[in-house]
C-alpha positions in Angstrom: -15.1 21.5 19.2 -17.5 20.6 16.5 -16.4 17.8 13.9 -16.8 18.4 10.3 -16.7 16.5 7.8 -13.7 16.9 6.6 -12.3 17.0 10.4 -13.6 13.6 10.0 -11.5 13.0 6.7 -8.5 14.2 7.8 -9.0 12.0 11.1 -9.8 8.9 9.0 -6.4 9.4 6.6 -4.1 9.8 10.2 -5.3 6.9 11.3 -4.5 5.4 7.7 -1.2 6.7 7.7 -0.6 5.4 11.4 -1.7 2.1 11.0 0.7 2.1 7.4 3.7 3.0 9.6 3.0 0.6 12.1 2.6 -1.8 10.1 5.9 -1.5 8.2 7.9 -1.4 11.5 6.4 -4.5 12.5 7.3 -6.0 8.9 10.9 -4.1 8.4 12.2 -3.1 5.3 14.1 -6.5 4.4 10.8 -8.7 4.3 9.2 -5.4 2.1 11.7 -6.4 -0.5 11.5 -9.8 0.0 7.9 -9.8 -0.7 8.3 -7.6 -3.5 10.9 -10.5 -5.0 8.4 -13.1 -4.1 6.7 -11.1 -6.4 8.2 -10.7 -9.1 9.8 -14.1 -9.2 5.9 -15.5 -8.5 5.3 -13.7 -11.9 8.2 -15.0 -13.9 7.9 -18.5 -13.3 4.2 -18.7 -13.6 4.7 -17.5 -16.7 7.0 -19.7 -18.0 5.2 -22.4 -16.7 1.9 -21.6 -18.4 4.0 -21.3 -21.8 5.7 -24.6 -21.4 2.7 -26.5 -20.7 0.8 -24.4 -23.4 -2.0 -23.6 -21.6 -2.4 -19.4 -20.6 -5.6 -20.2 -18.0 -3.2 -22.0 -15.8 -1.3 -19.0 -15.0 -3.5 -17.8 -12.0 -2.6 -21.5 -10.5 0.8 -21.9 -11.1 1.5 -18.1 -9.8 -0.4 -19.0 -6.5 1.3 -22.0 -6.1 4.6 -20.3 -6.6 3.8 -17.6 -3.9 3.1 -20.0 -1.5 6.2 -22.3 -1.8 8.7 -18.9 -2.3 6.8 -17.1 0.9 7.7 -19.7 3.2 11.2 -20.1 1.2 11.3 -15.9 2.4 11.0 -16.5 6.2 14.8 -17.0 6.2 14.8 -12.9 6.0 13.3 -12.4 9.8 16.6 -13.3 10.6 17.2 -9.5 10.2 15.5 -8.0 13.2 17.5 -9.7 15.5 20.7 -7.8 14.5 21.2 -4.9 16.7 21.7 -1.7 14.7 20.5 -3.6 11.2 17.5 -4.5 13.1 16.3 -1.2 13.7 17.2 0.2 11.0 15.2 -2.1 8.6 12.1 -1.6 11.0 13.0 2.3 10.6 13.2 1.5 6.4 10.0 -0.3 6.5 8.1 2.0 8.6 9.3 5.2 5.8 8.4 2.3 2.6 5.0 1.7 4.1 4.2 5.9 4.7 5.3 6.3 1.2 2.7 3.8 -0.5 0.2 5.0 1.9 0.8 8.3 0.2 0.9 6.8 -3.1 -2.4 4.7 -2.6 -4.0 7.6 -1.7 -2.4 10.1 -4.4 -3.9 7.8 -7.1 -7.2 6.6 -5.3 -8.5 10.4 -4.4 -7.1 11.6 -8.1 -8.9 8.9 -9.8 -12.0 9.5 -7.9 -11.9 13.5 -7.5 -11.1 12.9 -11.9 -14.3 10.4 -11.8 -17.1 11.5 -10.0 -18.7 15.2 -10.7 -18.5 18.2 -8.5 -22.1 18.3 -8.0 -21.9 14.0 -6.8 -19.3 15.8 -3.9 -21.3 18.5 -3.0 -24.6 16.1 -2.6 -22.4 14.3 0.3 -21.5 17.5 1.6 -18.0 17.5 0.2 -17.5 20.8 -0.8 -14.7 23.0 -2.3 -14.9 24.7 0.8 -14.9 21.5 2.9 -11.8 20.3 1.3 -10.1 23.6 1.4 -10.5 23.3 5.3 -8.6 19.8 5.2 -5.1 19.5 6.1 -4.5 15.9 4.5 -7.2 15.6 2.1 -6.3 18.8 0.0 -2.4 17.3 0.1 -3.8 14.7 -2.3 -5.9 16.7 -4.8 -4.5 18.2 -7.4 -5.6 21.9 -7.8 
């Protein structure tokens, strides 16, 4: 068997999309959200913060220091993989979260560049129309 470049594509975005899943069951579902809220929350009160003490440039300090004290505030959640069913099932939920923003990253990230870079940029690095039509994964992500 011969590799190809985009045999080499395709084997690059499995390993992405394995590594993404494993990754989520190791983190679950529950500390997925949770991070999310950190977030969020992170957002909110650095906000506030920078408009009470009237100065914008602070923003970037105050939301660090508000992810930091919230994430540890978060570890509470882990408490949720040690439930029998609920544990699994969150792993299950974070491993499906994490394979859906793969997609998503991916989705956006080969749209924008496919959108950015010429035809003739592709075909220079041997990535042909051709090439792509012979993908499995990368073609999934290219809008035709």
């Amino acid at each position: 068997m011969v590799l190809t470049v985009g045999n080499v594509i395709d084997i690059i975005l499995a390993v992405f999309f394995l590594l993404a899943v494993v990754r989520g069951w190791h983190i679950g579902l529950a500390m997925r959200i949770a991070h999310l809220a950190v977030f969020l929350v992170s957002g909110g009160i650095a906000y506030f913060l920078a408009h009470m003490t009237g100065s914008i440039s602070l923003y970037g300090v105050f939301f660090v220091i508000a992810i930091a004290v919230l994430g540890k505030a978060v570890k509470v959640v882990r408490i949720v993989d040690w439930i029998p069913v609920v544990g699994t099932v969150n792993k299950a939920g974070g491993a499906l979260v994490s394979f859906v923003i793969a997609s998503l990253v991916c989705y956006i990230l080969f749209g924008f560049l496919f959108y950015m870079i010429p035809q003739e940029v592709w075909e220079q690095w041997g990535l042909t129309q051709e090439v792509i039509d012979g993908t499995y994964l990368l073609r999934s992500f290219l809008n035709d």
